[in-house]
Backbone as a printed PyTorch tensor [residue, N CA C, xyz], in Angstrom:
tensor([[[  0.8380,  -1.1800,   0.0000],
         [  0.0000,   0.0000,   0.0000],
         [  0.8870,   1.2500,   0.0000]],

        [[  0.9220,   2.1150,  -0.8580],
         [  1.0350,   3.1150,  -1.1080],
         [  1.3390,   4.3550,   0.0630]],

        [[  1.5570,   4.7170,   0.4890],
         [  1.5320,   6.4050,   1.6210],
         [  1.1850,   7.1390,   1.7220]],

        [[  0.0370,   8.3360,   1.2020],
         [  0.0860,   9.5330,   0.8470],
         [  0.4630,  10.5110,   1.9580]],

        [[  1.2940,  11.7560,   0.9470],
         [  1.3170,  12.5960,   1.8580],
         [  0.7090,  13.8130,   1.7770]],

        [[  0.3200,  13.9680,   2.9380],
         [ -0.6700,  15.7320,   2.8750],
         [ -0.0840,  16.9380,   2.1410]],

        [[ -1.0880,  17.4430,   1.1510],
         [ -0.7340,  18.1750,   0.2870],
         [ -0.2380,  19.1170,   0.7110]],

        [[  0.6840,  20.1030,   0.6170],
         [  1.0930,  21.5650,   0.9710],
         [  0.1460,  22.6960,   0.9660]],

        [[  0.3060,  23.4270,   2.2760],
         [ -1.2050,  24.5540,   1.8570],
         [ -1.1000,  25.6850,   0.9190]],

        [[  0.2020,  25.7620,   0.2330],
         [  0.5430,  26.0990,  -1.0090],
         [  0.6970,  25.4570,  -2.0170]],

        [[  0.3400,  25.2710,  -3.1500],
         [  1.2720,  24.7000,  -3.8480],
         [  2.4560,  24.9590,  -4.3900]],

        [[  3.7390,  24.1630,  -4.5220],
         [  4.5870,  25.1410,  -4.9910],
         [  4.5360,  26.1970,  -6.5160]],

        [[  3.7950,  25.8950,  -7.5870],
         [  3.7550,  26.3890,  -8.3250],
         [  3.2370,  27.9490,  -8.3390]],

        [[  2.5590,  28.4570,  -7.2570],
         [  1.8150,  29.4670,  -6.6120],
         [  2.6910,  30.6710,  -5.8190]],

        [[  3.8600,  29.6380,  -5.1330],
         [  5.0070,  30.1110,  -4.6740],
         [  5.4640,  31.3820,  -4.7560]],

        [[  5.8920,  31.9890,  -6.5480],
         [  5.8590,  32.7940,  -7.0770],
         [  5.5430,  33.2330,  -8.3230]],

        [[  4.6340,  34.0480,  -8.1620],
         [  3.7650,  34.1890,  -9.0570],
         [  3.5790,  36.0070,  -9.3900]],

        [[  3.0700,  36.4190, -10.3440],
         [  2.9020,  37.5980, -11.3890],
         [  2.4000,  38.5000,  -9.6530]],

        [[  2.8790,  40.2330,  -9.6260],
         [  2.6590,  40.5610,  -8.0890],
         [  1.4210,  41.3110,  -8.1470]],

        [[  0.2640,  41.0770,  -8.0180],
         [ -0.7340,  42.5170,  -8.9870],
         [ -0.4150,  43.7650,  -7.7560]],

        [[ -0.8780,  44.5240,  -8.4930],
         [ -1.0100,  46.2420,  -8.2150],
         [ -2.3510,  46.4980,  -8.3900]],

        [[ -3.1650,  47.1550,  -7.6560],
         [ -4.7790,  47.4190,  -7.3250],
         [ -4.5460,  48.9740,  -7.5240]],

        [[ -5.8480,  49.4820,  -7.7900],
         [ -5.7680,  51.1610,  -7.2980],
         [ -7.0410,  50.7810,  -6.8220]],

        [[ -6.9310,  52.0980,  -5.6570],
         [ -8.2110,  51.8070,  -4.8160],
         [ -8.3250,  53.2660,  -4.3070]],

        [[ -9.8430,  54.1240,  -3.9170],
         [-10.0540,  55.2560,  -3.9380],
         [ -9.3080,  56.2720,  -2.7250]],

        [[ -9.1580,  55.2640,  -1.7980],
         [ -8.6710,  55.4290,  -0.1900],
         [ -7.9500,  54.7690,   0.1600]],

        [[ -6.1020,  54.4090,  -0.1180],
         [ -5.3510,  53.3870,  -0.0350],
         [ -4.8270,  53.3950,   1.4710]],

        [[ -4.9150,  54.1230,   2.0460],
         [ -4.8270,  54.1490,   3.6740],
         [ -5.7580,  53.6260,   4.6710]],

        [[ -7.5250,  53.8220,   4.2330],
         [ -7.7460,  52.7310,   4.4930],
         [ -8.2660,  51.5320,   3.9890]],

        [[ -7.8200,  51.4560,   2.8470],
         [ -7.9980,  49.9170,   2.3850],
         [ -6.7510,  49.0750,   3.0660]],

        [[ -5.6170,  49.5880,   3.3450],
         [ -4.6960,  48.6930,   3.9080],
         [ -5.0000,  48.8470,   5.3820]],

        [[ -5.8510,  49.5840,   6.4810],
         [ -6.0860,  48.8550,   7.0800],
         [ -7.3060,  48.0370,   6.9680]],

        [[ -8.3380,  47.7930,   6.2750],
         [ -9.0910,  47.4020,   5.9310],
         [ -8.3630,  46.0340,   5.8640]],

        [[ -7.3910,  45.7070,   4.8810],
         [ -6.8880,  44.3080,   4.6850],
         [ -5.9180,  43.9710,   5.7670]],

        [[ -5.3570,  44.5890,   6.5060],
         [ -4.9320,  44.4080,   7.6690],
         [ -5.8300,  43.6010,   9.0070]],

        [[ -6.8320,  44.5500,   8.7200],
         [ -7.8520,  43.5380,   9.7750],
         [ -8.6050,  42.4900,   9.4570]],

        [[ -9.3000,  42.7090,   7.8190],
         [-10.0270,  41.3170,   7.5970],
         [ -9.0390,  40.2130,   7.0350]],

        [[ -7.6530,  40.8540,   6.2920],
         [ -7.1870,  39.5160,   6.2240],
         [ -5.3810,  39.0620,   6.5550]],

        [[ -5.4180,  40.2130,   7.5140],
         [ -4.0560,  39.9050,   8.3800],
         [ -2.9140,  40.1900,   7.5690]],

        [[ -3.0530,  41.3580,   6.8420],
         [ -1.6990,  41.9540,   5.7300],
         [ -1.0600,  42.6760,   6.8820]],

        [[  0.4210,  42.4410,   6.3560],
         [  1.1000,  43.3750,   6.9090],
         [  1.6000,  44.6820,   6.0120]],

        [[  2.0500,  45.2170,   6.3490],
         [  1.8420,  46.9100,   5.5430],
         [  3.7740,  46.6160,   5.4890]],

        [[  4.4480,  46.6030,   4.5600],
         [  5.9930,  46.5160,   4.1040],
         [  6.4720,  47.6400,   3.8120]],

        [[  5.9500,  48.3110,   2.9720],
         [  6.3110,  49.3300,   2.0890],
         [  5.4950,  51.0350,   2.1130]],

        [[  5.5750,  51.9920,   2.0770],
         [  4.5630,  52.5600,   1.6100],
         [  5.5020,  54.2620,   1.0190]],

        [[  5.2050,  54.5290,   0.1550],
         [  5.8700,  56.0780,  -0.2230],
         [  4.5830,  56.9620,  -0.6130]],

        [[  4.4230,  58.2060,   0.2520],
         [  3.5330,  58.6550,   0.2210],
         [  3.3040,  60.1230,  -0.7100]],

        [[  2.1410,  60.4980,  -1.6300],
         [  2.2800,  61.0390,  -2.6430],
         [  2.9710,  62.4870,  -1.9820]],

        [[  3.4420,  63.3020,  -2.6460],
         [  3.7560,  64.7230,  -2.4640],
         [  2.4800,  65.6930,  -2.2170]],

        [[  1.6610,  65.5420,  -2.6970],
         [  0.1840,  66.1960,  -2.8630],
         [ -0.9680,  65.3340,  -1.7950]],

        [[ -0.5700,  64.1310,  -1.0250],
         [ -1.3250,  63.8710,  -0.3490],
         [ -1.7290,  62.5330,  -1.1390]],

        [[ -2.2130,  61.3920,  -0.2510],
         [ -2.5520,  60.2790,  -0.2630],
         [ -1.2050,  58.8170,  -0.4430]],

        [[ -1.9110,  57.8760,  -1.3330],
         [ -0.8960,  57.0320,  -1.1780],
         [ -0.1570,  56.6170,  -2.6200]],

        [[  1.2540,  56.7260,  -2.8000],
         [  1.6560,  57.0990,  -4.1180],
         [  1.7140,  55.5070,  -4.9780]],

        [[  2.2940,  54.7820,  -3.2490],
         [  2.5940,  52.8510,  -3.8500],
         [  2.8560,  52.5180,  -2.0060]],

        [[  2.2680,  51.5720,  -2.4420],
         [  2.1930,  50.6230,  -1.0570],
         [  2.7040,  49.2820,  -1.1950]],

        [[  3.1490,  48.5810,  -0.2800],
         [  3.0770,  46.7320,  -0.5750],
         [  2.8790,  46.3340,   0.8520]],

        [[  1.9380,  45.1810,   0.7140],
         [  0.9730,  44.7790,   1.7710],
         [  1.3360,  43.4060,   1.5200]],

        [[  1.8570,  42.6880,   2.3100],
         [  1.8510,  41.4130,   2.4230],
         [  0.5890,  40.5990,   3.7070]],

        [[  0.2020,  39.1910,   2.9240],
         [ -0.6690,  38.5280,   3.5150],
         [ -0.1150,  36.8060,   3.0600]],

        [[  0.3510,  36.5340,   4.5230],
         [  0.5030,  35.3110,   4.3040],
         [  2.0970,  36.0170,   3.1540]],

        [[  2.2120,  34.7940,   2.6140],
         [  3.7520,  34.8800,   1.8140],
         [  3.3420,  35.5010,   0.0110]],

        [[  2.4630,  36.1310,   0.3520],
         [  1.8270,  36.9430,  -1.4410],
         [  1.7310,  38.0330,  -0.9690]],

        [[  2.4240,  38.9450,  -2.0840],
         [  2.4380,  40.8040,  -1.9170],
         [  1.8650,  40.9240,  -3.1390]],

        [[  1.2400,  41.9930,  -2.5660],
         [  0.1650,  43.1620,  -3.2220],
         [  0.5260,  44.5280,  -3.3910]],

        [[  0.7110,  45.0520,  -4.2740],
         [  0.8440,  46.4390,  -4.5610],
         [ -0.2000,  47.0820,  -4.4630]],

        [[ -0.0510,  48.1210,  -4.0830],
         [ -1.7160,  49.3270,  -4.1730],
         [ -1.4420,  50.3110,  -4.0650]],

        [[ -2.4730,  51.8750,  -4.6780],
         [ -2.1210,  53.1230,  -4.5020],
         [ -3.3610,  53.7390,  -4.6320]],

        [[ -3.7020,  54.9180,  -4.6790],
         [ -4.3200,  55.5000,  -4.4510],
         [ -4.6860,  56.4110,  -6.2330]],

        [[ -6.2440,  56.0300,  -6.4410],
         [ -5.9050,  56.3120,  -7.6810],
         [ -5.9950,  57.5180,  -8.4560]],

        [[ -6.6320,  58.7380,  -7.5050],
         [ -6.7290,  59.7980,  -7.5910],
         [ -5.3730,  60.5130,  -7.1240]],

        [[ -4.0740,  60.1150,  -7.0080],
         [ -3.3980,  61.1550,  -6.9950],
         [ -2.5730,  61.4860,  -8.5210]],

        [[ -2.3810,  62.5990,  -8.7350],
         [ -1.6770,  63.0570,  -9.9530],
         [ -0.7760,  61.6380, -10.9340]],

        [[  0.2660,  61.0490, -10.4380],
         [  1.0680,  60.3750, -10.6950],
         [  0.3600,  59.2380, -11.2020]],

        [[ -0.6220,  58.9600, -10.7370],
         [ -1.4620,  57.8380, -10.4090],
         [ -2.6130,  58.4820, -11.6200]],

        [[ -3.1310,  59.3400, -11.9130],
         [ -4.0500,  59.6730, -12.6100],
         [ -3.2650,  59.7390, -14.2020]],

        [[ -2.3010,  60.6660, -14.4880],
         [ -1.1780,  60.7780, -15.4210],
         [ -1.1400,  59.4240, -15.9230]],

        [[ -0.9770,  58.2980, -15.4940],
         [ -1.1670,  56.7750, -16.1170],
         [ -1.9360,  56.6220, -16.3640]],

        [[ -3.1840,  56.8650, -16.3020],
         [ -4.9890,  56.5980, -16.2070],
         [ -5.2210,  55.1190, -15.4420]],

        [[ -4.6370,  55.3250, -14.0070],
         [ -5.4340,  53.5600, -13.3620],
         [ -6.4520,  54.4940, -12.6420]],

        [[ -7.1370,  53.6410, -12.7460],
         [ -8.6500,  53.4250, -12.1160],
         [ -9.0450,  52.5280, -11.1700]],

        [[ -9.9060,  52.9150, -10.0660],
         [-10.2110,  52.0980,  -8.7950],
         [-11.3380,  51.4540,  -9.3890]],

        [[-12.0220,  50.4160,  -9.1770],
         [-13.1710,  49.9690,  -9.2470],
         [-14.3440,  50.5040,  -9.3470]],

        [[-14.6620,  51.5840,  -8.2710],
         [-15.4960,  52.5570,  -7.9380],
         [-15.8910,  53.6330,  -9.6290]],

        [[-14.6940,  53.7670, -10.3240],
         [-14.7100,  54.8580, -11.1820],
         [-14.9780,  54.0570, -12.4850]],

        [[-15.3230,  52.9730, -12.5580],
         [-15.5460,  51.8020, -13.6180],
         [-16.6100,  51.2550, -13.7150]],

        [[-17.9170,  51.8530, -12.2780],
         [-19.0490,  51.4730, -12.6030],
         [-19.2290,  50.5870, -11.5020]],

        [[-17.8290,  50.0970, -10.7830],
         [-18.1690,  49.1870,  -9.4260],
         [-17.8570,  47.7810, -10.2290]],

        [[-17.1280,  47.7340, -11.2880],
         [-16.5840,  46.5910, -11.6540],
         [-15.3030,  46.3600, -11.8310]],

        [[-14.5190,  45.1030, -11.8390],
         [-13.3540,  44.9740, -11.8440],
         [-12.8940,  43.7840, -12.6810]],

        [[-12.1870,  43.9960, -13.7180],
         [-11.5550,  42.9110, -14.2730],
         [-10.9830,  41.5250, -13.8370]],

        [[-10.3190,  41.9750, -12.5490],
         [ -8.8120,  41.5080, -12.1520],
         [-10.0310,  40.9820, -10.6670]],

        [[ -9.3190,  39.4690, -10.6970],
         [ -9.8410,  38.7530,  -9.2230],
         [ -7.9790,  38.4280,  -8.8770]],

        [[ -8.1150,  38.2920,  -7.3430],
         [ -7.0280,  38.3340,  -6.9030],
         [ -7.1270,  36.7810,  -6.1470]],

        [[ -6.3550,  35.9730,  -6.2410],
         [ -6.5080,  34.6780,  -5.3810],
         [ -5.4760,  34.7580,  -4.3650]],

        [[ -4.8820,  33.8080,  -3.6180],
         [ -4.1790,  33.9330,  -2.3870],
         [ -4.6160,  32.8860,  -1.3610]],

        [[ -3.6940,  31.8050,  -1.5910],
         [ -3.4430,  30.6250,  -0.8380],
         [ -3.5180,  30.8640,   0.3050]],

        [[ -3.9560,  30.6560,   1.5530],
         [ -3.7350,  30.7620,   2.9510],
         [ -4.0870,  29.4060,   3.4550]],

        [[ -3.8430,  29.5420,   5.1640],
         [ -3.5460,  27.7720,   6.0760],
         [ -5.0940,  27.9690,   6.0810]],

        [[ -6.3060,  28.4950,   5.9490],
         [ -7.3460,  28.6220,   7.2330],
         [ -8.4700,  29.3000,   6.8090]],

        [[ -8.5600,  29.1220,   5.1020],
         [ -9.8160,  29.9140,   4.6880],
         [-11.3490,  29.7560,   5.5430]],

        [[-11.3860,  28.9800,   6.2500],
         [-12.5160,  29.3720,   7.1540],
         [-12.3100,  31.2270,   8.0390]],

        [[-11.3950,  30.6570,   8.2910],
         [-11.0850,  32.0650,   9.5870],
         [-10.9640,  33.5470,   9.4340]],

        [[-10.2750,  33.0990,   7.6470],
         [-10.6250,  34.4080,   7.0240],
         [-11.7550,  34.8670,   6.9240]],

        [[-12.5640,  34.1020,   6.1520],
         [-13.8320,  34.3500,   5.7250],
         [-14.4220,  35.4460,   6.8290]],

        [[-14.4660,  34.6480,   8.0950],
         [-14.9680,  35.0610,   9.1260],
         [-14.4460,  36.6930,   9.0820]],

        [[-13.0140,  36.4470,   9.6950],
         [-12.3000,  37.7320,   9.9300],
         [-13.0870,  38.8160,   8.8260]],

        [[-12.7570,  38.6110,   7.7780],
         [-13.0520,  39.6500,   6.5890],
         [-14.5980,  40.4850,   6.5510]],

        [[-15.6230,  39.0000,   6.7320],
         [-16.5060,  39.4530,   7.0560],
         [-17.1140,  40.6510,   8.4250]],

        [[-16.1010,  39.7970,   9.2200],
         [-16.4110,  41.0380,  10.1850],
         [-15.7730,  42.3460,  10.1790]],

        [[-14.4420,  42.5640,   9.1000],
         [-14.1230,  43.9560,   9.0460],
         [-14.9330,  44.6530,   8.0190]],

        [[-15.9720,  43.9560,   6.8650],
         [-16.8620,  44.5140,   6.5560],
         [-16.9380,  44.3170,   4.8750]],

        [[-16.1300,  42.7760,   4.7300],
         [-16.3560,  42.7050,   3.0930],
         [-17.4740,  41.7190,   3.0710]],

        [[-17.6900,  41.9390,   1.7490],
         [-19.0160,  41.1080,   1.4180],
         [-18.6700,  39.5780,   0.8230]],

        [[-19.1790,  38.5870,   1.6970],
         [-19.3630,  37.2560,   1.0100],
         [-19.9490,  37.1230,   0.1620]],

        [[-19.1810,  36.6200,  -1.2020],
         [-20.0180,  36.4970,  -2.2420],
         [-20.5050,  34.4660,  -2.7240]],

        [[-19.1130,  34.2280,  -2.0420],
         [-19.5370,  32.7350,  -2.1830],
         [-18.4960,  31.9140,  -0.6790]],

        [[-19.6110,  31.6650,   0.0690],
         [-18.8700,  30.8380,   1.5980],
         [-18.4410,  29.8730,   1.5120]],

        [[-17.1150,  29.5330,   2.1350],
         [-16.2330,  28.7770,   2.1480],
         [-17.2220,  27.5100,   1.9000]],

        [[-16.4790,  26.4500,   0.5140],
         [-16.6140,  25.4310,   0.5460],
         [-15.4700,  24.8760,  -0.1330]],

        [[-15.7240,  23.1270,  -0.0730],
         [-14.9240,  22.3730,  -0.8030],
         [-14.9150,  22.7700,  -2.0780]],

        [[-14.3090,  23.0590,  -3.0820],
         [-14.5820,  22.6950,  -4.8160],
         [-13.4440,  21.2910,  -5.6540]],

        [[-13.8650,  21.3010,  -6.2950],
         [-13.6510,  20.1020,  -7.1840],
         [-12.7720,  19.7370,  -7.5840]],

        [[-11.4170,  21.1160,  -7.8720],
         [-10.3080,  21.6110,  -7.9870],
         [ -9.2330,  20.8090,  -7.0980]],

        [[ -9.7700,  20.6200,  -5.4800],
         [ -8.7830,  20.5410,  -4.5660],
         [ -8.4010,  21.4230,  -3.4080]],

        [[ -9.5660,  22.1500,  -3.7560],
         [ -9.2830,  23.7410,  -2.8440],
         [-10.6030,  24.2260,  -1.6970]],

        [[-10.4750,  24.2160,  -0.6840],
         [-11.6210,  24.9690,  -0.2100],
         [-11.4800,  26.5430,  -0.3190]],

        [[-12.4410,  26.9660,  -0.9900],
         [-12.7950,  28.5740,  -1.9330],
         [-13.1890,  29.1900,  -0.7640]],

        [[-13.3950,  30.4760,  -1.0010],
         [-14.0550,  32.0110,  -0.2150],
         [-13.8740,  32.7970,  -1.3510]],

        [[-14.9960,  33.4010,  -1.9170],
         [-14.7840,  34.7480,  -3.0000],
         [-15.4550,  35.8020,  -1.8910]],

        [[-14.7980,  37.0110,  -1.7210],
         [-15.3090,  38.0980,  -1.1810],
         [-15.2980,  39.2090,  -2.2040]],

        [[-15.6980,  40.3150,  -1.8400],
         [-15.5830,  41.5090,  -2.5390],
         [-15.1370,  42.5350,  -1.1910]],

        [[-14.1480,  43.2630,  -1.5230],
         [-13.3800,  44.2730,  -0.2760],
         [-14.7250,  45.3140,  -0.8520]],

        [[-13.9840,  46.4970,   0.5560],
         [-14.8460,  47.9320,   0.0990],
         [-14.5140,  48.3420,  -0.6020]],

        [[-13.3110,  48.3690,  -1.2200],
         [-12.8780,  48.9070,  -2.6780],
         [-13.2820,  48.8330,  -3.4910]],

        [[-14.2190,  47.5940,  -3.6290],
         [-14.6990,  46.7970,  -5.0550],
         [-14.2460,  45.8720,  -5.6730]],

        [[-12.8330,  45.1740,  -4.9130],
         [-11.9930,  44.3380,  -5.9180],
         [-12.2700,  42.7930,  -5.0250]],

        [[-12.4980,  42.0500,  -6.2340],
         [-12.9880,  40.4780,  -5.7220],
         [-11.7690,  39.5660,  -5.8160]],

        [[-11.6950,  39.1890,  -4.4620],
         [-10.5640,  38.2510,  -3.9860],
         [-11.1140,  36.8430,  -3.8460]],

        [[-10.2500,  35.6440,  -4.1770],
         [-10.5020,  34.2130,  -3.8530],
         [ -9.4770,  34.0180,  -2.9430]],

        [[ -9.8100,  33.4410,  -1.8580],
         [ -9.1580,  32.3390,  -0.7700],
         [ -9.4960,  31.4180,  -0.6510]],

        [[ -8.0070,  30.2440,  -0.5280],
         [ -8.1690,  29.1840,  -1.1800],
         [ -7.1900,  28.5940,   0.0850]],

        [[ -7.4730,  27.1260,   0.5370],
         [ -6.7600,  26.4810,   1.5400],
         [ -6.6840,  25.0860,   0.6170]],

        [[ -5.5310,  24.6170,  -0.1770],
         [ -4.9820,  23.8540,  -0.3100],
         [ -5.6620,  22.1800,   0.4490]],

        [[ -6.3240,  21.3350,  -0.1690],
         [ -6.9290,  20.3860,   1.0790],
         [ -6.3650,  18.8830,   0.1130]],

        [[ -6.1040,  19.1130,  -1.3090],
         [ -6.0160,  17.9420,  -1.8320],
         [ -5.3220,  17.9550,  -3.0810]],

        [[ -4.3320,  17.3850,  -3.1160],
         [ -4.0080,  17.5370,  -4.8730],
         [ -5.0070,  16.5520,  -5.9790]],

        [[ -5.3820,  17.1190,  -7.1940],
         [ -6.6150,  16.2780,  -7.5160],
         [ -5.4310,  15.9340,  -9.1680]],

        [[ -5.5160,  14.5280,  -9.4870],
         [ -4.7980,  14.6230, -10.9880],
         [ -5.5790,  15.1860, -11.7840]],

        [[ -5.1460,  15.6700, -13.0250],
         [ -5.9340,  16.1790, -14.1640],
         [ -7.2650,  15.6450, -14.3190]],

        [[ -7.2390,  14.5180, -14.5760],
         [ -8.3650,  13.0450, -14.9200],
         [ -9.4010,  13.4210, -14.3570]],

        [[ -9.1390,  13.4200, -12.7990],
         [ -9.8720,  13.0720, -11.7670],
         [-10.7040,  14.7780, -11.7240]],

        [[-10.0680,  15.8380, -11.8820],
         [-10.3710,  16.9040, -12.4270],
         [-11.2920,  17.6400, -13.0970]],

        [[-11.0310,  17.0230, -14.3140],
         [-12.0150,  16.7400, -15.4650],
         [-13.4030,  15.8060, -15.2450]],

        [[-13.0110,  14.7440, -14.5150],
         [-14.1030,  14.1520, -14.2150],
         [-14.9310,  14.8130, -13.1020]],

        [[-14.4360,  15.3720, -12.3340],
         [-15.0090,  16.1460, -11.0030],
         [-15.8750,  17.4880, -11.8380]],

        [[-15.3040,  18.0400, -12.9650],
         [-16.2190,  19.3150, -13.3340],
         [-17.0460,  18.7890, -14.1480]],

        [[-16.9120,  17.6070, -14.8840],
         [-18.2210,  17.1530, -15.5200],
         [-19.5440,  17.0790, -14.6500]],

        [[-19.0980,  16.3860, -13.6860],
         [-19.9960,  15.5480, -12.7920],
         [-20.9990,  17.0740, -12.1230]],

        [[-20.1210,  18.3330, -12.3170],
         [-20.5470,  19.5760, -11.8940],
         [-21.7700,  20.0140, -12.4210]],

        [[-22.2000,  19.4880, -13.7280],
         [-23.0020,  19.8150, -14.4870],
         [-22.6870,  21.0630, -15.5410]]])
């Protein structure tokens, strides 16, 4: 008989990965905002000349996030846009491996983002959380529970309907 061993609550391929950059209307407090619902630590921050936030990096868990503030000059001169100025939509979903997507969920919810889909198993291998921050930008948290082969994969999203 065979051994298995428990999957990593990362995978390594996730490890390192592309770093996104957000603009968001109020980057001072969206980082504490993600500070409290999902335990970022604040690394970096250079603050604009004219007021607000010019570039930030927020780490959560072992994934950094860039963010700024998208109304300041420097920041406007590029044309990024917060969510808010797009109609309240956002292209870009942000994922982010953590030990404990239950706890987040929780946490997040209680600093005041919206559950859009509560922690469950999916089919993938992953127990999910999609939220939406106050910013507007929709994040997935994901706790690592199983490595699934391709096959088994494929057969799991059929069976999805």
């Amino acid at each position: 008989m065979t051994e298995q061993t428990a999957p990593t609550e990362i995978p390594e391929r996730y490890h390192y990965a592309v770093v996104p950059h957000i603009m968001v209307d109020d980057a001072a407090a969206a980082i504490d905002f993600y500070r409290r619902a999902f335990g970022a630590r604040e690394d970096f921050r250079v603050d604009a000349p004219g007021g607000g936030v010019l570039h930030a990096e927020i780490s959560i868990g072992r994934s950094v996030l860039m963010l700024g503030d998208a109304s300041v000059d420097e920041a406007e001169a590029a044309a990024f846009a917060a969510p808010a100025s797009l109609g309240g939509g956002t292209s870009v979903t942000l994922h982010v491996f953590v030990p404990d997507v239950d706890s987040l969920a929780e946490r997040a919810e209680a600093a005041g983002a919206e559950i859009l889909q509560p922690p469950k198993d999916m089919f993938h291998g992953d127990r999910t959380v999609i939220l939406k921050d106050p910013s507007g930008h929709i994040w997935v948290f994901l706790t690592h529970i199983e490595d699934v082969p391709e096959d088994e994969l494929r057969r799991r999203l059929a069976a999805t309907g």
